[in-house]
C-alpha positions in Angstrom: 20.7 -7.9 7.5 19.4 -10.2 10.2 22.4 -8.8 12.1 21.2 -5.3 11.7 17.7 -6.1 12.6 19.0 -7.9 16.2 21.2 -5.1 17.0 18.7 -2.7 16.4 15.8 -4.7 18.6 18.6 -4.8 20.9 19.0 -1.1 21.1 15.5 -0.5 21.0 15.4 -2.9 24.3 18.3 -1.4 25.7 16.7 2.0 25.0 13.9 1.9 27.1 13.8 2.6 30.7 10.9 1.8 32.6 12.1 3.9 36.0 11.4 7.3 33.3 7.9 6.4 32.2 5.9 7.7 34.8 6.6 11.4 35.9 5.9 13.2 38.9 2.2 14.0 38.5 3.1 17.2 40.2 5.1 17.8 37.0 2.7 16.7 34.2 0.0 19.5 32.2 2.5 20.8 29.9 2.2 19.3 26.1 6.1 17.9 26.1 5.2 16.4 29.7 2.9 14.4 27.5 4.8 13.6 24.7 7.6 12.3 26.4 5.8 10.3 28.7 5.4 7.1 26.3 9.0 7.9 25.0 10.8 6.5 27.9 8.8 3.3 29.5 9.4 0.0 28.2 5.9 -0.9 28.3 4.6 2.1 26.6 7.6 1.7 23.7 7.4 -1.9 23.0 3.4 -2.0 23.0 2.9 0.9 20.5 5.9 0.1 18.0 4.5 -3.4 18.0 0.8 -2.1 17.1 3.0 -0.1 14.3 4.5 -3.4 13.5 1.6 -5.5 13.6 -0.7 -3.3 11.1 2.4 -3.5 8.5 2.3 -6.8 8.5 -1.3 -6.6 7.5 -1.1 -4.0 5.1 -3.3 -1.3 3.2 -5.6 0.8 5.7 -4.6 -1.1 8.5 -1.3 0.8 8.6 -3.4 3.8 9.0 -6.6 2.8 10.7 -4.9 0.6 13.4 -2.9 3.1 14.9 -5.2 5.9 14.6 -7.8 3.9 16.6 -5.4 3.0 19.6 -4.7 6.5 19.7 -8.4 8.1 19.8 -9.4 5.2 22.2 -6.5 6.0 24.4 -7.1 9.3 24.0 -11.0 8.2 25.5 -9.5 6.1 28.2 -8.1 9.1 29.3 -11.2 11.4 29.0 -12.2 8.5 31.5 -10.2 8.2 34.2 -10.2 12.4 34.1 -14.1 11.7 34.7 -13.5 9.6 37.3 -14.4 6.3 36.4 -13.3 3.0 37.6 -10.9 0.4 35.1 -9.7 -2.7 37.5 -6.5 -4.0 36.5 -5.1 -1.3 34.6 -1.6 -2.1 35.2 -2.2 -6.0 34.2 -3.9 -5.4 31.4 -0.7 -3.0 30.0 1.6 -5.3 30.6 -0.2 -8.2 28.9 -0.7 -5.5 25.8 3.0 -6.0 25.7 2.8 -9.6 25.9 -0.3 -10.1 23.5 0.8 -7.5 20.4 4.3 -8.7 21.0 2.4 -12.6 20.2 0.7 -11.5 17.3 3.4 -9.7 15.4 5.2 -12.8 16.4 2.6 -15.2 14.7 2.1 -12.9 12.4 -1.6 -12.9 12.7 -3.2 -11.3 10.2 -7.7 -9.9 10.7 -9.8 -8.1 9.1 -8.8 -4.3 9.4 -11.6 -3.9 12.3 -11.0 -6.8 14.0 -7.6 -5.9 14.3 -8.4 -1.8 15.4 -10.7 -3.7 17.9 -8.5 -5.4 19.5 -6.0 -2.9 19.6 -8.6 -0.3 21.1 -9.4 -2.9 24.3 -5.7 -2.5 24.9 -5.6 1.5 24.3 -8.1 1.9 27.0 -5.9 0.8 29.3 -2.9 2.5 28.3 -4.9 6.2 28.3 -6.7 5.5 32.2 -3.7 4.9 33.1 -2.1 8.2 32.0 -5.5 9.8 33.0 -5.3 8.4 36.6 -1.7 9.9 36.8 -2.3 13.5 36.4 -4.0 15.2 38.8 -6.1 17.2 36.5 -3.7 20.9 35.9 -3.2 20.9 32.2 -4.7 17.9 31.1 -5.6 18.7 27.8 -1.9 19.8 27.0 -0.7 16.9 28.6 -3.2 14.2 26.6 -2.7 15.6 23.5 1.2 15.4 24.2 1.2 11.9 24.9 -1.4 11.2 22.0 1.2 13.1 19.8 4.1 11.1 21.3 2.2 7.3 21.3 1.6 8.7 17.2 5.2 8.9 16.8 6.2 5.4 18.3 3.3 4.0 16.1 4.7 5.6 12.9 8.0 4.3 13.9 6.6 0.5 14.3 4.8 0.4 11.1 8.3 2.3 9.0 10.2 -0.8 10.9 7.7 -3.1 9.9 7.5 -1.7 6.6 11.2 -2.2 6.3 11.4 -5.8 7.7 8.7 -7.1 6.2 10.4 -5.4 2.2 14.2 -6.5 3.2 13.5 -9.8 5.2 10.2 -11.1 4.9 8.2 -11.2 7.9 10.7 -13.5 9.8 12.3 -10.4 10.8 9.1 -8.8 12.1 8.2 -12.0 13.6 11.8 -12.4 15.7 11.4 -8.6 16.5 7.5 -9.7 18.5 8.3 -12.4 20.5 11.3 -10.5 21.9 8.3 -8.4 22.7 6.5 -10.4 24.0 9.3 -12.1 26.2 10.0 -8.5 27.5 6.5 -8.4 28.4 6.7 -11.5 30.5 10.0 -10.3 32.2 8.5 -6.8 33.0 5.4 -9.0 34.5 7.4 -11.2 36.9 9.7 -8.3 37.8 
């Protein structure tokens, strides 16, 4: 099983290709523009199947309310940057929402349901201005529900693999899965 589990984080790794996750803003407006837009950056795939992750491991409504509230605050993040507001270090603070939900499926920290949707909403905010400040505008609301839709899916993966960890191999299978997270987080920050 534990083999199963490393060859799977490693295709998961492997998967992701951070030179696809940002398209041509001249492209973006359209709904699949959107919804593949998390599906192929490293960052965007390793932070949201870690939120899915991380509210398995903590169970009951958290499995539900976690990654619903990244979503809606990404989804106001967005709104945001759209609006024309200012976020500094939008691009730090992504990659250290690898690093950080990466750490705490690796500790396996486990909060109170809201404290846990809190913290995962400062890191949302982020992640939506940034896809806000990449599209110029045309079809944005096709193009932010299409990435909300898409961050949805990768959530609803994280918390099925953490489901299925966490039943078949305790959480030391979860936990091995988030610090490889959160090392991939660290490499994507001093590359």
């Amino acid at each position: 099983m534990a083999k199963r589990a490393g060859l799977s984080a490693g295709l998961l790794l492997a998967a992701a290709a951070p030179a696809f996750a940002h398209l041509n803003p001249a492209e973006h407006g359209s709904f699949m523009a959107g919804f593949s837009h998390p599906l192929f950056g490293a960052d965007h795939i390793l932070a949201m199947v870690a939120v899915g992750i991380w509210a398995a491991m903590i169970g009951g409504r958290a499995m539900l309310i976690v990654p619903a509230t990244f979503v809606i605050t990404m989804g106001i993040g967005f709104a945001l940057a759209l609006g024309g507001a200012s976020l500094p270090f939008v691009e730090p603070a992504i990659l250290a929402s690898v690093v950080g939900l990466g750490l705490l499926v690796a500790l396996a920290v486990k909060v109170p349901t809201p404290v846990s949707a809190a913290v995962v909403a400062v890191f949302a905010l982020f992640h939506g201005f940034a896809h806000g400040t990449e599209l110029g505008g045309a079809g944005a609301v096709t193009f932010g529900l299409g990435f909300m839709a898409g961050t949805a899916l990768l959530h609803a993966a994280g918390v099925g693999l953490g489901v299925g960890l966490n039943r078949f191999g305790g959480m030391t299978l979860s936990r091995i899965l988030g610090a490889a997270t959160a090392l991939a987080g660290i490499a994507m920050m001093a590359g």
